[in-house]
VOGU-3710 file (C-alpha; in Angstrom, 3 decimals, decimal comma):
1> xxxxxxxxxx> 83,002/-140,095/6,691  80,076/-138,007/6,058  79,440/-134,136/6,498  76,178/-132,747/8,010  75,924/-128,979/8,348  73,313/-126,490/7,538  72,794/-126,834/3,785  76,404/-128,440/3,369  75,557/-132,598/3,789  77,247/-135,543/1,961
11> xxxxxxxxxx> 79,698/-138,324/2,275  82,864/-137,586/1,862  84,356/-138,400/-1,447  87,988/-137,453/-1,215  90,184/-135,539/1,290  93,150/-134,092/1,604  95,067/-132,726/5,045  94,508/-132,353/7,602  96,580/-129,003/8,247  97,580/-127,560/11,635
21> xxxxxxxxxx> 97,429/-124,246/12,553  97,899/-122,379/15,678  98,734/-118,739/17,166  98,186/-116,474/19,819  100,243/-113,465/18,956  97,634/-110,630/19,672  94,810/-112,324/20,601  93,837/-115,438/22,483  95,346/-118,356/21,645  93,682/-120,831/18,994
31> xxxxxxxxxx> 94,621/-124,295/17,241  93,053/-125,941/14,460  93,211/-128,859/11,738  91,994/-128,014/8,404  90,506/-130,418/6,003  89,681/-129,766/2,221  86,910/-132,291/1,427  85,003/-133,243/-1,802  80,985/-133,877/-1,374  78,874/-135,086/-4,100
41> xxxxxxxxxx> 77,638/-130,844/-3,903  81,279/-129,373/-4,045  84,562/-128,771/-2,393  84,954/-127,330/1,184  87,052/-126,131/3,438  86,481/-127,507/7,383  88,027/-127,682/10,264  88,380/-128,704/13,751  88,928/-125,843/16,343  91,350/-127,638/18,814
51> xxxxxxxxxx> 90,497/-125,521/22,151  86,600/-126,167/21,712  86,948/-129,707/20,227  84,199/-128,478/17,258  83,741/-129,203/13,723  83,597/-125,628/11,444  82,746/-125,284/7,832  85,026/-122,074/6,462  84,217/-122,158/2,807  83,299/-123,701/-0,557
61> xx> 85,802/-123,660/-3,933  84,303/-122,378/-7,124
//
């Protein structure tokens, strides 16, 4: 598995998840998996929106 976005490019060392969220209480509804991954460059946090069937990063551990 490998990671290519902007700045954030790798393969993927480790994983864990992936985690399912969903809701629509307000707002439209949305669904997504969340991944924690380990690159070579650090940890992130991705995911997969389910509606538009896209690949997101949402942020990096310290």
């Amino acid at each position: 598995m490998f990671v290519a976005a902007g700045r954030v490019r790798g393969a993927v060392r480790d994983r864990a998840g992936p985690w399912r969220a969903s809701g629509d209480w307000w707002d439209v509804g949305w669904g997504r998996e969340q991944w924690d991954v380990s690159l070579e460059a650090g940890v992130y946090r991705i995911f997969r929106d389910l509606l538009q069937d896209a690949w997101f990063i949402e942020g990096e551990f310290d």
